[in-house]
TORBADO-489250 format. One line per field, with one value per residue (C-alpha): residue in three letters; y, z, x; residue number from 0. Coordinates in nm, 3 decimals. Example, Ala and Ser with C-alpha at 12.3 -4.5 7.8 and 13.67 -1.06 7.14 Angstrom:
res	ALA/SER .
py	-0.450/-0.106 .
pz	0.780/0.714 .
px	1.230/1.367 .
n	0/1 .
END
This chain:
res	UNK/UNK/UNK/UNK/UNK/UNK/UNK/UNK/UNK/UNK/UNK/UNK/UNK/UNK/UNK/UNK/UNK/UNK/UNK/UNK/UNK/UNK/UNK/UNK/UNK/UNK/UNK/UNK/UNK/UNK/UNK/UNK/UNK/UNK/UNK/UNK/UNK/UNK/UNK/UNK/UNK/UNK/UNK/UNK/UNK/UNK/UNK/UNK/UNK/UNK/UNK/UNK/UNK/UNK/UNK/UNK/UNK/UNK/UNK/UNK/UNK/UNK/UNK/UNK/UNK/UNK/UNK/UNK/UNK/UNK/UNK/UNK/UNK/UNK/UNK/UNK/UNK/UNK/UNK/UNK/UNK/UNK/UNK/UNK/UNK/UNK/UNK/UNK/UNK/UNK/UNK/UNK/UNK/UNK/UNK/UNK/UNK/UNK/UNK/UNK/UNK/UNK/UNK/UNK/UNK/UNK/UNK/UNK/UNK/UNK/UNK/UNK/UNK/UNK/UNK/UNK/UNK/UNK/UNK/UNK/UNK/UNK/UNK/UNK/UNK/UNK/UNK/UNK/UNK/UNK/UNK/UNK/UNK/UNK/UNK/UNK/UNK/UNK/UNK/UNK/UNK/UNK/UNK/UNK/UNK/UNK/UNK/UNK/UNK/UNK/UNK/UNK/UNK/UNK/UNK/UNK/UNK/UNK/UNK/UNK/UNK/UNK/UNK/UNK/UNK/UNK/UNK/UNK/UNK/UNK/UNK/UNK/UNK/UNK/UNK/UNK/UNK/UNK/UNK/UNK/UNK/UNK/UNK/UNK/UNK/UNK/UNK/UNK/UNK/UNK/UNK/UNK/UNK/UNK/UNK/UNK/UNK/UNK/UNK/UNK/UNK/UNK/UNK/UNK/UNK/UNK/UNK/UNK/UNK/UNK/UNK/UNK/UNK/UNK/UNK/UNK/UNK/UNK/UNK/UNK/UNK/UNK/UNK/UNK/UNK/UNK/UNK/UNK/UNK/UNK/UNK/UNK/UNK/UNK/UNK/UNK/UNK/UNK/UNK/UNK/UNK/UNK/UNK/UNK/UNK/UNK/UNK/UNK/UNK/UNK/UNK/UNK/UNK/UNK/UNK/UNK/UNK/UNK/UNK/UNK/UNK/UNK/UNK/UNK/UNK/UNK/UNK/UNK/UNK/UNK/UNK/UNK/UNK/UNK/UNK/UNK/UNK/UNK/UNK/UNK/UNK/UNK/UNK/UNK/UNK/UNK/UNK/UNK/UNK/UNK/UNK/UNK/UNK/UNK/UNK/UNK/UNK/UNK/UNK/UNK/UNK/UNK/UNK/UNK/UNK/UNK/UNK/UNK/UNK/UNK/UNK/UNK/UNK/UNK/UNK/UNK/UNK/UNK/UNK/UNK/UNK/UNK/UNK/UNK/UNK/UNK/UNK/UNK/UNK/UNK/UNK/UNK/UNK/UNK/UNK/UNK/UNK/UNK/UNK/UNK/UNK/UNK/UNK/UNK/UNK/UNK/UNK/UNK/UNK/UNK/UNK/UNK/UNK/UNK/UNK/UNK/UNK/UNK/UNK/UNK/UNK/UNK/UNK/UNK/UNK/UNK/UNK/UNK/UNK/UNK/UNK/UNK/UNK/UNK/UNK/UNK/UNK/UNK/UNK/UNK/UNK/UNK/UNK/UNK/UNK/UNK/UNK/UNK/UNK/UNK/UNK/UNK/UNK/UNK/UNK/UNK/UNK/UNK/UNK/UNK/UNK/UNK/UNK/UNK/UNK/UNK/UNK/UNK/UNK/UNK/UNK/UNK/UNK/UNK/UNK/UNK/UNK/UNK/UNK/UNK/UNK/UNK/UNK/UNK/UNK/UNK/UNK/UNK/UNK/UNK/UNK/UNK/UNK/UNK/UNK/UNK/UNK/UNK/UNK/UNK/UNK/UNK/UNK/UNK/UNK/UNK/UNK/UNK/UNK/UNK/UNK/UNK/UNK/UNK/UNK/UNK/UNK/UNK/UNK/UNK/UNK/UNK/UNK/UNK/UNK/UNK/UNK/UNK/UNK/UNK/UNK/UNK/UNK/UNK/UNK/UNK/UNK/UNK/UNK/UNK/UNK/UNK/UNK/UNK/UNK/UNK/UNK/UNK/UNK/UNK/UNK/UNK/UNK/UNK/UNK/UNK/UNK/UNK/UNK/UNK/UNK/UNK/UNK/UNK/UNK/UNK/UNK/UNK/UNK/UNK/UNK/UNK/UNK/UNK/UNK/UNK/UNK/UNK/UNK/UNK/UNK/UNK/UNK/UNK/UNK/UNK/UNK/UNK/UNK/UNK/UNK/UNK/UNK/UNK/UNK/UNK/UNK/UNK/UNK/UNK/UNK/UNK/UNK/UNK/UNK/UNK/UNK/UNK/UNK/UNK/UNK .
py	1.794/1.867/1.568/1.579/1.437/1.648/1.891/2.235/2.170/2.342/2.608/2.607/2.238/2.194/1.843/1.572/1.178/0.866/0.666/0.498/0.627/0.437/0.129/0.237/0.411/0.250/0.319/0.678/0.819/0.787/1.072/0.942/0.899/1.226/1.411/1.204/1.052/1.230/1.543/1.398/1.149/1.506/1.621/1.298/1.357/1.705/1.604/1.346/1.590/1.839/1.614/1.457/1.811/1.809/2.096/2.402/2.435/2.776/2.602/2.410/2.601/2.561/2.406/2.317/1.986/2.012/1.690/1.481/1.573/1.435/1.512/1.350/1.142/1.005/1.068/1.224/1.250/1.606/1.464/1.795/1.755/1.444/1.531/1.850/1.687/1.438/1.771/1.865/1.492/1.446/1.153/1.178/1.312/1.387/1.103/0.908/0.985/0.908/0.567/0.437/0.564/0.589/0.363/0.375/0.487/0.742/1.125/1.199/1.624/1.686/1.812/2.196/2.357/2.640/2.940/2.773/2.441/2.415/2.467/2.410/2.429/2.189/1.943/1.965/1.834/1.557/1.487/1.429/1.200/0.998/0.976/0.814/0.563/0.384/0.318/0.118/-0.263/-0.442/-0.346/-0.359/-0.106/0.150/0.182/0.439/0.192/-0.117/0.069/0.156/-0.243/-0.330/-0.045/-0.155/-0.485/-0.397/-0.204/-0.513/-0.713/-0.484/-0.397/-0.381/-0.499/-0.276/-0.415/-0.262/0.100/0.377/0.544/0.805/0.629/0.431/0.757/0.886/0.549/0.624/0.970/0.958/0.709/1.030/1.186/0.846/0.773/1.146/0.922/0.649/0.771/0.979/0.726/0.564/0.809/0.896/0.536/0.498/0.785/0.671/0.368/0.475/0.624/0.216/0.129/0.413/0.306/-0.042/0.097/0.354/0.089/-0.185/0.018/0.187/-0.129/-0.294/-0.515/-0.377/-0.731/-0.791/-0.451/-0.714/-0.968/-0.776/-0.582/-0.926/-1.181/-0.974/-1.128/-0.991/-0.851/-0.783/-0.790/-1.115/-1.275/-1.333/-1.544/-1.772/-1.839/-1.875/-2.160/-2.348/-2.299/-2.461/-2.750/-2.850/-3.010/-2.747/-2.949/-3.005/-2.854/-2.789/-2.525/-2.390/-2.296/-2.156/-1.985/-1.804/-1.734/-1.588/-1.342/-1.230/-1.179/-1.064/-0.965/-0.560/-0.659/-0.692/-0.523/-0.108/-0.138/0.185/0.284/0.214/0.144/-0.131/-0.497/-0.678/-1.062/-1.002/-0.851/-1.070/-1.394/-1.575/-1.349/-1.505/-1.885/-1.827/-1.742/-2.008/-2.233/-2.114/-2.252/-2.528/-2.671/-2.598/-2.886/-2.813/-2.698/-2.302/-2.320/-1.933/-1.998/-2.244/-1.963/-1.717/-1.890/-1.936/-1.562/-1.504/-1.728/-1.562/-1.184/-1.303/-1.442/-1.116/-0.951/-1.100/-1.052/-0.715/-0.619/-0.799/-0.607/-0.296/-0.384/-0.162/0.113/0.129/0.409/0.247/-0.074/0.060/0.255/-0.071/-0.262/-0.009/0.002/-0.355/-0.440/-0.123/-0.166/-0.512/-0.311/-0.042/-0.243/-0.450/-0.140/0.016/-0.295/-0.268/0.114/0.023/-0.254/-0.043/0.197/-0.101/-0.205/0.116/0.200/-0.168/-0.057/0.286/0.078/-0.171/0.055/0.236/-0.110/-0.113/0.192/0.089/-0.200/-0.005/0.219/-0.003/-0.159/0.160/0.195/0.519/0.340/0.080/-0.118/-0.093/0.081/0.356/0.465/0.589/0.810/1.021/1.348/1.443/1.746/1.520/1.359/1.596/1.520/1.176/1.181/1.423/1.325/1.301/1.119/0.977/1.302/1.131/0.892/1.036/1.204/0.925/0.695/1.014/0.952/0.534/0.645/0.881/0.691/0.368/0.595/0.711/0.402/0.280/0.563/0.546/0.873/1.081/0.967/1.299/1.622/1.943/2.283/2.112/1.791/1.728/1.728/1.356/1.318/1.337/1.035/0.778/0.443/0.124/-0.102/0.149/0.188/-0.043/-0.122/-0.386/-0.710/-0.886/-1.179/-1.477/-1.335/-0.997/-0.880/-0.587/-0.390/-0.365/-0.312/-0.599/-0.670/-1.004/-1.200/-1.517/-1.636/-1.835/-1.944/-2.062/-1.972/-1.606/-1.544/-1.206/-1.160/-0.778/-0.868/-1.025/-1.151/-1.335/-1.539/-1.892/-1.901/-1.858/-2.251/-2.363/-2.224/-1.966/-1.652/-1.362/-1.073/-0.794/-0.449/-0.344/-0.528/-0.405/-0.679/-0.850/-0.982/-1.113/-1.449/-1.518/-1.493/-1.797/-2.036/-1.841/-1.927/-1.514/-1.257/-0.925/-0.568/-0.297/-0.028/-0.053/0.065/-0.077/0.025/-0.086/-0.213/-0.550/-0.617/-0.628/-0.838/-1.048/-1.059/-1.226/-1.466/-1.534/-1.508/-1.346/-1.045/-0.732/-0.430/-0.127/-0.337/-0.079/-0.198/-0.527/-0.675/-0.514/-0.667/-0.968/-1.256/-1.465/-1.772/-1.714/-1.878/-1.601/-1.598/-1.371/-1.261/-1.073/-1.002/-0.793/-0.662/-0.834/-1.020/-1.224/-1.434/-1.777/-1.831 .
pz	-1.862/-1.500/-1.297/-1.057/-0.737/-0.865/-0.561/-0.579/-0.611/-0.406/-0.575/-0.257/-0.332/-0.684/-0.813/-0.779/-0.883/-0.867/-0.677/-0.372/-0.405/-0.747/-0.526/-0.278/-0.548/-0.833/-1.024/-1.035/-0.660/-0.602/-0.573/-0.214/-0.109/-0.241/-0.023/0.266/0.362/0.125/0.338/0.652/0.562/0.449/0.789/0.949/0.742/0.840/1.210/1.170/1.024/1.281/1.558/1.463/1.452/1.060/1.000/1.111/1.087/0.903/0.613/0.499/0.325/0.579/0.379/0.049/-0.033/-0.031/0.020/-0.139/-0.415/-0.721/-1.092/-1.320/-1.139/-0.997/-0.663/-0.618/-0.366/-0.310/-0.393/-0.335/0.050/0.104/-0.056/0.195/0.525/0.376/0.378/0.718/0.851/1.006/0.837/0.540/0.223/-0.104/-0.254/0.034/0.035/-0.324/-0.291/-0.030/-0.132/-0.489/-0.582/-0.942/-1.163/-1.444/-1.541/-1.180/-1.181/-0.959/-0.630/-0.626/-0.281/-0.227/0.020/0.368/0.298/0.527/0.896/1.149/1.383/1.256/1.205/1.580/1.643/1.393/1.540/1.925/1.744/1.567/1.903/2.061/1.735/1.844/2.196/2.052/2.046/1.996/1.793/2.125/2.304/2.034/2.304/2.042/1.732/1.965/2.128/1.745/1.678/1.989/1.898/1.500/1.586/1.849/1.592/1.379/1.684/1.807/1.406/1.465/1.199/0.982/0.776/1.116/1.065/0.869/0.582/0.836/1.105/0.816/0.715/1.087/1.172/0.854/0.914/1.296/1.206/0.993/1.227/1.368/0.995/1.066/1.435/1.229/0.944/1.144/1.316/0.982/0.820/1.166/1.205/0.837/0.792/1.142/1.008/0.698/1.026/1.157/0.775/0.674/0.901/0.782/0.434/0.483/0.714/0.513/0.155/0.338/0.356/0.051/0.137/-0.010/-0.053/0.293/0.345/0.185/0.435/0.723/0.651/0.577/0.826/1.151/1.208/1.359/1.034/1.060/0.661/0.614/0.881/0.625/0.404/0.697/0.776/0.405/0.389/0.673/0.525/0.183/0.379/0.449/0.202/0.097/0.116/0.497/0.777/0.946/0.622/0.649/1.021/0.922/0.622/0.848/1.116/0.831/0.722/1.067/1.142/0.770/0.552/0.554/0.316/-0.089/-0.395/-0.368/-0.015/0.059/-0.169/0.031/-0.299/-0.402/-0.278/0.006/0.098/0.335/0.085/-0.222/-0.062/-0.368/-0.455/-0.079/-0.203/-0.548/-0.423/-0.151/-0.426/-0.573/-0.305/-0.259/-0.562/-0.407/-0.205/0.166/0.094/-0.025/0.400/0.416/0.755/0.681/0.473/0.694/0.970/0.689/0.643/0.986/1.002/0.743/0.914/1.212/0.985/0.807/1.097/1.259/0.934/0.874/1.333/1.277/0.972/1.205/1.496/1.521/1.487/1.843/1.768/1.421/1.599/1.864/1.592/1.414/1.644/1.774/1.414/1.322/1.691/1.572/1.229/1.398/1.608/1.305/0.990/1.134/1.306/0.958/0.846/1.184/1.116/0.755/0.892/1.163/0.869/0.669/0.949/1.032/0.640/0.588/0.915/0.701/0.384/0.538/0.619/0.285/0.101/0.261/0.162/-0.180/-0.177/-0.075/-0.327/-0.574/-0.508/-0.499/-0.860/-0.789/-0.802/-1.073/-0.871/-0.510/-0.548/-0.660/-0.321/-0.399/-0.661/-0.436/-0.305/0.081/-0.030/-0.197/0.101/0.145/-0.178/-0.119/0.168/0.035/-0.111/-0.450/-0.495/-0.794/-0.894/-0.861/-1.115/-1.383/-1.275/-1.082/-1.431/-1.594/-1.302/-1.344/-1.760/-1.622/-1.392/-1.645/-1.900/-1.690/-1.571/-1.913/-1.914/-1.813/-1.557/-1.611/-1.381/-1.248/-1.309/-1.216/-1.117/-1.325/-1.497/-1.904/-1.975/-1.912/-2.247/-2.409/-2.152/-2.346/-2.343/-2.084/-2.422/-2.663/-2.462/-2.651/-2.558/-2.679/-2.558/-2.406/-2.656/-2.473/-2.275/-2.257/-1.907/-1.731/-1.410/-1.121/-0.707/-0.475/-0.300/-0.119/-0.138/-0.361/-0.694/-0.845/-1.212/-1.364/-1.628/-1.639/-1.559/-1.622/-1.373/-1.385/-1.144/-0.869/-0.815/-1.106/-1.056/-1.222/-1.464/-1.196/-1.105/-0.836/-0.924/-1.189/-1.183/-1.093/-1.338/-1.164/-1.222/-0.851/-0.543/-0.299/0.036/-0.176/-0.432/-0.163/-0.083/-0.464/-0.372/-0.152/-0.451/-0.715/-0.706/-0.775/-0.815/-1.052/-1.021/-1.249/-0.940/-0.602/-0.367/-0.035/0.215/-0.048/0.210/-0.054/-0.049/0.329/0.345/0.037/0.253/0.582/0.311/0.178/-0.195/-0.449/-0.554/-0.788/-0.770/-0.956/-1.292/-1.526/-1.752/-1.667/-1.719/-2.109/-2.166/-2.016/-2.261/-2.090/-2.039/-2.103/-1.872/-1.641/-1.372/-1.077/-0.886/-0.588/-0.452/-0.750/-0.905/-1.221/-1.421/-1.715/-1.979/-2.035/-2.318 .
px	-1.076/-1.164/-1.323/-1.581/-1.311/-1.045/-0.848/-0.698/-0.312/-0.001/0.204/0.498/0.535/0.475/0.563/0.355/0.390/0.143/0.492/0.352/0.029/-0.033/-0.061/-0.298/-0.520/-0.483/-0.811/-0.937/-1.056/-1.453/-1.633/-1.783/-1.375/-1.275/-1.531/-1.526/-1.213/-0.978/-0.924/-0.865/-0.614/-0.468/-0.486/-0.365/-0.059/-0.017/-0.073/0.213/0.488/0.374/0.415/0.708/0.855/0.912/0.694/0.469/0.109/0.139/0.346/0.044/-0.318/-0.592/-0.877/-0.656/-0.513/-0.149/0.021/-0.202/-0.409/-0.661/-0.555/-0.781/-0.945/-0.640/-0.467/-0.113/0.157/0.362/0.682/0.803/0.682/0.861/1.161/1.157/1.148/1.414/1.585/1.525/1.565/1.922/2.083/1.863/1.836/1.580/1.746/1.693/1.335/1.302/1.473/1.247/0.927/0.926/1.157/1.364/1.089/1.182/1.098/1.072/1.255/1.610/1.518/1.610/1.603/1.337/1.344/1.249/1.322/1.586/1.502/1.770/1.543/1.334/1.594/1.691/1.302/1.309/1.659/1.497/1.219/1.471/1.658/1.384/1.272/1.585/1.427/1.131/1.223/0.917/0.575/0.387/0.596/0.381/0.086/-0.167/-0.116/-0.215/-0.486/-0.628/-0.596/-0.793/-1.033/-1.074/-1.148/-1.309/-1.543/-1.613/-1.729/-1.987/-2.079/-2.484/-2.737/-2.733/-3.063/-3.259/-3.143/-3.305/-3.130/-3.033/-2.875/-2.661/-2.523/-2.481/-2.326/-2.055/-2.029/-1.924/-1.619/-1.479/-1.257/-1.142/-0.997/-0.770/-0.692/-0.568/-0.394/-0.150/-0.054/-0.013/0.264/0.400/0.513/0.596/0.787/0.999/1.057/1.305/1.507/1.668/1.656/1.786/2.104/2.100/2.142/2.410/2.659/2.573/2.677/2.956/3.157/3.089/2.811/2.473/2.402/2.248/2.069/1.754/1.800/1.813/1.481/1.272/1.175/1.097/0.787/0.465/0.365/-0.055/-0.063/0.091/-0.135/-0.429/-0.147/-0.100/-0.471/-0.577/-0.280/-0.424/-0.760/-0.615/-0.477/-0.802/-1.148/-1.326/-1.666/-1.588/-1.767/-1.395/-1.314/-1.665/-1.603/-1.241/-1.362/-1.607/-1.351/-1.138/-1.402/-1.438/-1.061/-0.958/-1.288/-1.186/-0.906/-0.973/-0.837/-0.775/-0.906/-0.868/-1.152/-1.461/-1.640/-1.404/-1.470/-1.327/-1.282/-1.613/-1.812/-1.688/-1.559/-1.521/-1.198/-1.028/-1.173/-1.000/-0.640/-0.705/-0.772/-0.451/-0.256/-0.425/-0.220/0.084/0.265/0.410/0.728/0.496/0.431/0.467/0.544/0.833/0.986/0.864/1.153/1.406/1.411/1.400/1.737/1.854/1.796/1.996/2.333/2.319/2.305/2.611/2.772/2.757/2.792/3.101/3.277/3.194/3.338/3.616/3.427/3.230/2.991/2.912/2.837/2.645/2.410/2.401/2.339/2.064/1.889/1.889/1.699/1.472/1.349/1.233/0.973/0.932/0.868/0.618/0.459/0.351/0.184/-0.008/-0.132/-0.242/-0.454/-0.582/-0.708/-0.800/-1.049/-1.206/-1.263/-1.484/-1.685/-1.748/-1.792/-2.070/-2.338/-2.304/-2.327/-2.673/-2.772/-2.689/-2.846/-3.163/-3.151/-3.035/-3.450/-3.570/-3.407/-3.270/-2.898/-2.779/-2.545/-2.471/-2.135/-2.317/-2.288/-1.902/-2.049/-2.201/-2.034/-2.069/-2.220/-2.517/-2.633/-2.924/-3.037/-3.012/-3.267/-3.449/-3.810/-3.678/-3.347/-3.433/-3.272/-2.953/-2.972/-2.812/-2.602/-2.464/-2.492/-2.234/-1.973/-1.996/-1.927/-1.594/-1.480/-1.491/-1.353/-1.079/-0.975/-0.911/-0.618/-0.236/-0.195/0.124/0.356/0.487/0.403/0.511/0.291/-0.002/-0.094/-0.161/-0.523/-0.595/-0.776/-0.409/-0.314/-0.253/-0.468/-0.370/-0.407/-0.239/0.062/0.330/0.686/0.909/0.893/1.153/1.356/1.521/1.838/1.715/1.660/1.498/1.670/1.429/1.503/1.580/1.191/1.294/1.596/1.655/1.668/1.376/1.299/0.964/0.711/0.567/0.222/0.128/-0.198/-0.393/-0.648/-0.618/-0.924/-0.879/-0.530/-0.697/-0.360/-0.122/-0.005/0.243/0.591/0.511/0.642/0.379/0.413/0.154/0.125/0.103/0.065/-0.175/-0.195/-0.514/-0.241/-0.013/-0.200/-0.104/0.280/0.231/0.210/0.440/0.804/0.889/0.735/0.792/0.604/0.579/0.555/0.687/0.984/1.160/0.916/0.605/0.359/0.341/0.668/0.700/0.476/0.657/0.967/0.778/0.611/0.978/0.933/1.206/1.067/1.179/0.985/1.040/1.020/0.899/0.679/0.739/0.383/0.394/0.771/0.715/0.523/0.296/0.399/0.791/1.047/1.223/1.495/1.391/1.651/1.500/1.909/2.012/1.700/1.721/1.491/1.624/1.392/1.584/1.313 .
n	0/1/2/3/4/5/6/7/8/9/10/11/12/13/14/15/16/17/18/19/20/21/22/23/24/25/26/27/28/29/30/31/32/33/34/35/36/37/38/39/40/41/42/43/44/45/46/47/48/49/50/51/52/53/54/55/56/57/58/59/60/61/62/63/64/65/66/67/68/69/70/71/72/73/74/75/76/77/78/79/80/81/82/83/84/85/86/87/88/89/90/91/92/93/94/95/96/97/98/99/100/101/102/103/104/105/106/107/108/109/110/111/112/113/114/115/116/117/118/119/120/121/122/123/124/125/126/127/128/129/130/131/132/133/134/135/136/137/138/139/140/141/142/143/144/145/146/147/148/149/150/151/152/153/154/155/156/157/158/159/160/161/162/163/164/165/166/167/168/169/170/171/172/173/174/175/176/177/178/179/180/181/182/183/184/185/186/187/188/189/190/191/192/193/194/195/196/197/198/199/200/201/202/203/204/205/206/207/208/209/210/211/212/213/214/215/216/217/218/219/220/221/222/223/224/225/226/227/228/229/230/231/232/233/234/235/236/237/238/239/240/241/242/243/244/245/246/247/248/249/250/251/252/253/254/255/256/257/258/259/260/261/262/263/264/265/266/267/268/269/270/271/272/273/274/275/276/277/278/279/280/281/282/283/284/285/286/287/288/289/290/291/292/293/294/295/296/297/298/299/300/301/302/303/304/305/306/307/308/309/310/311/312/313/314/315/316/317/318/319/320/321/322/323/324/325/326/327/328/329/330/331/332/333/334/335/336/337/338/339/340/341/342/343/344/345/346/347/348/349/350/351/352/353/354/355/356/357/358/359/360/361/362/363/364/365/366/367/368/369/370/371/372/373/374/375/376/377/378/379/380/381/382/383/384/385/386/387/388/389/390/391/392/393/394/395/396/397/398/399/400/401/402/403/404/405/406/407/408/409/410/411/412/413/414/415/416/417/418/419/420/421/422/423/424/425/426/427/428/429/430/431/432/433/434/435/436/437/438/439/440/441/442/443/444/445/446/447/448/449/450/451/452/453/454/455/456/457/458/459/460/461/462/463/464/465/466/467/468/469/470/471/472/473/474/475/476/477/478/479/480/481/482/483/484/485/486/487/488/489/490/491/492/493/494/495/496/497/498/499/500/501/502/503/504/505/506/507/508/509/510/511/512/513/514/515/516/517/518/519/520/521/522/523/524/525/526/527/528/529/530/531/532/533/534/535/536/537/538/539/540/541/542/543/544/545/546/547/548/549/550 .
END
């Protein structure tokens, strides 16, 4: 079964897996995001390793996916890539690579090296970058990832009205933002690929002399984190009566500073908190049940206090050992700059994709009268290709074919994607269905092994939430059981006591944004939102990974 947004595949690196990217895409890929935005995020990769020094031009196809890629209707990530340049990194490893990105999820091949994986020269690049990540101190000495956030927002300021435009100049005003998404999304990997460099010391010392306990707290509460920003405001906002004029302002002001974000926000056919306010009022209505001691900001400072103890912890077992100090030392003042640096190139995307996905709405919405569209997210059914038909003189032409797509795409969805693959996927129709998948549920004392997201230990009563624009059972103190946790689902950590994903890995953007917010957390939980009964009590504890049902 071949899908309409499916890619050619590489043969040099053959395995791919739906780790990491499973929470950026976790619905099948759009046609319309296939066509358009697809490839150059696969060039803003390439430009990354390239400039980092990981890799050479000639070692990637010239107009083939490689390191991403759509099987099924779903998008992978070349594990095999990765797992190469943690190869060629100095001081890292494929295992490495696998730890941090992946996380511990199962069926995932042994790495097994290939002619021309290993490249001292290469490694003598990466090991000159890597030199100089331990310079950066501070997220604003990164001059191109500030300029994109003044830019971006910049962008949404300036946005003109749209509803005067002809079809055209929509489409032109999309089109042109293109190669500004390549811009943007190198800067994206090139920072958070740096960043596993200072953790990646952190974790070594730290499990070097027996003390793996405080890797956690020294990667959460480092502040400046863009993601988590939208957590803060929509607490103030909850502080307030919703029937005043004072929330209506701030709800307004909110849309301004934080509408791009939403559910699968990378998919420009997916909704946002602009488009669809009334998923931001419903998680801000989730926290408005919560008393003052959920501040995110008040545990925001506790972790913060917490970083620095760990910190002096750990400096002084090593203190002996100069040049171990010194690197410690270096890294621990480093990730500080680096960790909060990613979350500020995914926003920077985030915010350039709405001011693609805006204009398109409209165009929706204009065929959607015209009745050659159904809905107005018909637009992400669309392939670039199609555009000429769709201004043509008879676009009604579209219709059904774009009414097949809607019936794939809903079809697919309702399927669980192979996890990994190798050389080629399964034929998706042999992919097993989301609601015939069964595992056995956990009994009272049972427990299920996960990876430390946040540090703490919480208990309360299991609320197992799939939507997250839909988190009406989740009450103050209950433990939120999600499948993945894109940035929309982190306003609903504010008012849970824990929380526990089936996905998810160290540098998961979700779960640095669960440390700045403070909450226990266990990622990497497989299958935790099947095991898991609704509305059992559960210990969470986000220092050891484990999460036990009391009853």
């Amino acid at each position: 079964m071949f899908t309409v947004t499916d890619t050619s595949l590489s043969t040099r690196f053959p395995i791919y897996t739906r780790a990491n990217v499973g929470e950026v895409f976790p619905d099948p890929v759009a046609p319309a995001t296939r066509s358009l935005l697809l490839f150059e995020s696969e060039l803003g990769w390439r430009d990354a390793y390239i400039r980092m020094g990981a890799f050479e031009t000639n070692e990637f196809p010239d107009d083939e996916f490689c390191i991403l890629g759509v099987a099924g209707g779903y998008c992978y990530l070349n594990a095999s890539v990765m797992r190469v340049f943690g190869e060629r990194a100095p001081g890292l490893s494929w295992k490495a690579i696998d730890e941090q990105f992946f996380g511990a999820q199962p069926g995932i091949p042994d790495y097994v090296e290939q002619p021309g994986d290993i490249r001292p020269d290469l490694t003598e690049q990466l090991e000159q970058t890597f030199g100089w990540v331990f310079s950066i101190t501070d997220v604003d000495q990164l001059d191109r990832l500030n300029d994109h956030k003044a830019r971006t927002i910049d962008l949404r300021a300036s946005r003109p009205d749209f509803s005067s435009m002809s079809d055209l100049e929509l489409w032109e005003y999309a089109e042109a933002l293109f190669p500004f998404h390549r811009e943007l999304f190198q800067e994206h990997i090139y920072v958070t690929t740096l960043t596993t460099v200072p953790v990646g010391v952190i974790q070594t010392v730290a499990t070097a002399v027996g003390r793996p306990d405080l890797i956690m707290p020294l990667i959460a509460g480092v502040g400046q984190v863009d993601s988590a920003e939208p957590s803060y405001a929509m607490w103030e906002l909850s502080r307030l009566d919703p029937t005043s004029d004072e929330f209506a302002s701030g709800f307004e002001q909110f849309r301004l500073d934080f509408g791009s974000r939403g559910p699968n926000e990378w998919e420009a056919r997916s909704p946002t908190w602009d488009t669809h306010p009334n998923i931001a009022l419903a998680a801000i209505d989730r926290m408005r049940l919560a008393g003052e001691e959920a501040d995110p900001r008040a545990h925001q400072q506790q972790r913060a206090s917490e970083r620095a103890e760990a910190a002096e912890t750990l400096l002084s077992i090593v203190e002996a050992d100069s040049a171990t100090h010194g690197q410690l030392a270096a890294a621990i003042v480093a990730s500080g700059a680096w960790l909060p640096a990613r979350e500020r190139t995914k926003t920077n995307n985030i915010r350039l994709i709405q001011e693609v996905r805006v204009p398109l709405r409209e165009l929706g919405r204009r065929f959607v009268e015209r009745q050659v569209f159904d809905e107005i997210e018909d637009f992400g059914l669309v392939l670039n290709e199609e555009m000429e038909e769709v201004f043509g003189p008879t676009p009604e032409g579209l219709t059904e074919r774009v009414r097949e797509r809607r019936s794939t795409h809903s079809q697919l969805a309702e399927r669980e994607p192979e996890f990994v693959f190798a050389d080629s996927p399964s034929d998706p129709s042999s992919w097993p269905k989301r609601d015939d998948v069964e595992v056995e549920p956990l009994a009272a004392g049972d427990s299920v092994q996960g990876l430390p997201g946040c540090p703490g230990v919480s208990e309360g009563v299991a609320r197992v939430v799939l939507d997250s624009s839909d988190p009406t059972a989740l009450g103050p103190g209950d433990v939120l059981v999600a499948p993945s946790t894109d940035p929309s689902w982190t306003p609903l950590f504010v008012p849970a006591g824990g929380v526990v994903v089936d996905v998810g890995a160290a540098l998961s953007h979700a779960i640095i944004v669960s440390r700045e917010l403070g909450i226990p957390c266990v990622v990497s939980a497989t299958n935790a939102t099947r095991r898991i009964r609704d509305g059992a009590r559960v210990r969470v504890d986000g220092n050891t990974g484990v999460v036990t049902v009391l009853d």
